[in-house]
N, C-alpha and C positions, 0 to 999 in steps of 0.2 A: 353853113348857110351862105348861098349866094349872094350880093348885096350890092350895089351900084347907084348914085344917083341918080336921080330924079328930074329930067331938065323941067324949066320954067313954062318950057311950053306947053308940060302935058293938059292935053284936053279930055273932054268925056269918051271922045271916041278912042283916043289914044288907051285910055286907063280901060275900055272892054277889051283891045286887043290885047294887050298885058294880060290882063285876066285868062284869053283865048291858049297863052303861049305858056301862062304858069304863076307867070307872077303878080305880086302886090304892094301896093306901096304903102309907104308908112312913116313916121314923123318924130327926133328924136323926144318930142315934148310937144306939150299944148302950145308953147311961147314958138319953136321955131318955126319960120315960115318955110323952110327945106324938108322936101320927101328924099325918101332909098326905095328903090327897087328892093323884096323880096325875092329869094326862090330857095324856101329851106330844102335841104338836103333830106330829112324825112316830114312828109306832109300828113296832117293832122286831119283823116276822114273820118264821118261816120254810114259805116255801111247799111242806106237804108235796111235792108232785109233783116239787121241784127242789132237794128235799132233795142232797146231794151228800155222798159217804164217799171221801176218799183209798184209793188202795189201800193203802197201808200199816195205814192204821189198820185195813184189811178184814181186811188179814192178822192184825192184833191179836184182831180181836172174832174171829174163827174159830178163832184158836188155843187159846181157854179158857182164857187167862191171868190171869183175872178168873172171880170168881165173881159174876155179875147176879140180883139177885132185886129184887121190889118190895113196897115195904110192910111189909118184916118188920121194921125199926127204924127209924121216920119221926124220932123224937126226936132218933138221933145224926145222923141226915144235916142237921135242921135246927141242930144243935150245931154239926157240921162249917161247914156253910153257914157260920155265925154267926163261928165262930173268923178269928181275923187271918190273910190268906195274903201270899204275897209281892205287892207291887204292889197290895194292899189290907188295909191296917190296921187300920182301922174298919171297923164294918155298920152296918147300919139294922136288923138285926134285933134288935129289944131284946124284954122279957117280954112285952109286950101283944102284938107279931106272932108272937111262940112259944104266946103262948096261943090267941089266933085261929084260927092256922093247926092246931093241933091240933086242936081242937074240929071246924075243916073236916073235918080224916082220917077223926076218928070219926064224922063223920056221913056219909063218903062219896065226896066234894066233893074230898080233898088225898090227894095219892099222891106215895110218892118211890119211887126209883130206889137200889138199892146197890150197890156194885160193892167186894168181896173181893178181901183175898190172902190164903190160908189164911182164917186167922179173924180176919183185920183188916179193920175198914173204912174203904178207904184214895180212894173216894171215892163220887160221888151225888150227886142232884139230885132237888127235891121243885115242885110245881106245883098248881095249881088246875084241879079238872076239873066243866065247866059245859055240856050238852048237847051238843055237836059241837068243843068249842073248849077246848084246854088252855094255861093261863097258868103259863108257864115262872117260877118266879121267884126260885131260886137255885142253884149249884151248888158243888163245890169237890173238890181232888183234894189226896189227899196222894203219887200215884204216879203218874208218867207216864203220859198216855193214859187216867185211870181218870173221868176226868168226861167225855172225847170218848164212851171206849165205854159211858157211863149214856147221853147223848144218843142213839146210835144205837140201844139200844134201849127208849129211849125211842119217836123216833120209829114203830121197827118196829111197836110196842106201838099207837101212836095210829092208824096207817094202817091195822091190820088190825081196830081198832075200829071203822072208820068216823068219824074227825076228820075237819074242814078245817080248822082252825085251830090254827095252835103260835104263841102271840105269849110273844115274847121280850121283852116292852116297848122293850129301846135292842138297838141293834147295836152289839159289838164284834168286833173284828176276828177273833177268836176263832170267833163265830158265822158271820161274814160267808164263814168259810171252807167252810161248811159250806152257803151260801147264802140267809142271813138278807138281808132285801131292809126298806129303812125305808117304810110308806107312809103318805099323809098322812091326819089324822084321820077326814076323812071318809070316804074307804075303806077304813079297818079297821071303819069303825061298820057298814060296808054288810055287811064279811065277816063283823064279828062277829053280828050280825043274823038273815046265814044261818043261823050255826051255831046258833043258840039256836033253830033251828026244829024242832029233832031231840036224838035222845038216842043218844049212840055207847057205847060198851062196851070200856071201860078193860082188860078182862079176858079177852078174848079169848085170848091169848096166856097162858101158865097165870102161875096169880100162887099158886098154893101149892106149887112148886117154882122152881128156876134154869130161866132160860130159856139155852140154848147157844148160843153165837153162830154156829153155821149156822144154827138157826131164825130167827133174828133178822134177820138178813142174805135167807134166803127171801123174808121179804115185801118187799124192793125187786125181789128178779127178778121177783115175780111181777105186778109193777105193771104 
């Protein structure tokens, strides 16, 4: 894995161009105020078209057991993100990547995912969106199933935009279930390359109400 500091002065514009060339910044802890540069050596996609949803979980997102909307509170999802979960106790997201990434939102560039129960937000997932190609880069649940069914309509959201790219940076098993595939540098540069040749449309899918999970679930049949 590649890796480099981070200088002091990186800005919002700075950290899309990073993104444009490959890399990612990151934090060794919540407490330090210093980023590194990313650029692993095999990078953690998932191939829209090979996207894969359990039936079960189909049965989840259809049931509207969850309330999904996007964008309506980027802060708490990246709060959520942030907080300790089981099997990870520390982040790397400390103030500088909360302020960064804001700054992306409001300019356009960062979108999260929230997934309700009643008027809880119990989980989400927030990413960076750069022409064709969205970088996944946290999530977390506080109820069963509630960061699976953000992903899925995540993905539904990007495919009906027109993405080709969902990079996860690393695969975990988590992902792998869903068919994240690792590839080596230079083939994520080729794909990500593609995608920056175009501009896709996050918003296809309505972003100023809940989206239901039969609509969500439609745009795989209709692949």
């Amino acid at each position: 894995m590649a890796r480099g500091s981070a200088s002091s002065e990186i800005t919002p514009e700075v950290l899309l161009r990073a993104y444009a060339c490959g890399i990612f910044p990151m934090a060794e802890s919540v407490d330090d105020p210093t980023l590194f540069w990313v650029e692993p050596e095999l990078r953690g996609i998932i191939p829209l078209d090979g996207f894969r949803v359990a039936s079960r979980l189909a049965r989840t997102v259809r049931s509207d057991a969850f309330t999904v909307t996007v964008d309506r509170d980027f802060s708490a999802v990246i709060d959520g993100c942030a907080a300790p979960q089981e099997g990870r106790e520390d982040t790397w997201i400390n103030r500088r990547i909360r302020d960064l990434y804001t700054s992306l939102y409001t300019m356009g560039h960062c979108h999260s995912v929230e997934v309700w129960q009643d008027d809880d937000l119990v989980g989400g997932l927030y990413g960076v969106s750069l022409g064709r190609a969205f970088f996944g880069e946290s999530m977390f649940h506080r109820a069963r199933d509630a960061s699976k069914v953000a992903l899925v309509h995540l993905v539904a959201r990007l495919i009906a935009g027109g993405y080709t790219l969902l990079d996860t940076q690393y695969v975990t098993d988590h992902l792998r279930s869903f068919g994240a595939v690792e590839v080596p540098r230079m083939r994520y540069r080729a794909l990500l390359d593609q995608a920056l040749t175009d501009v896709a449309d996050f918003a296809v899918l309505p972003v100023d109400r809940p989206v239901r999970g039969a609509e969500a679930l439609a745009v795989f049949a209709s692949e």
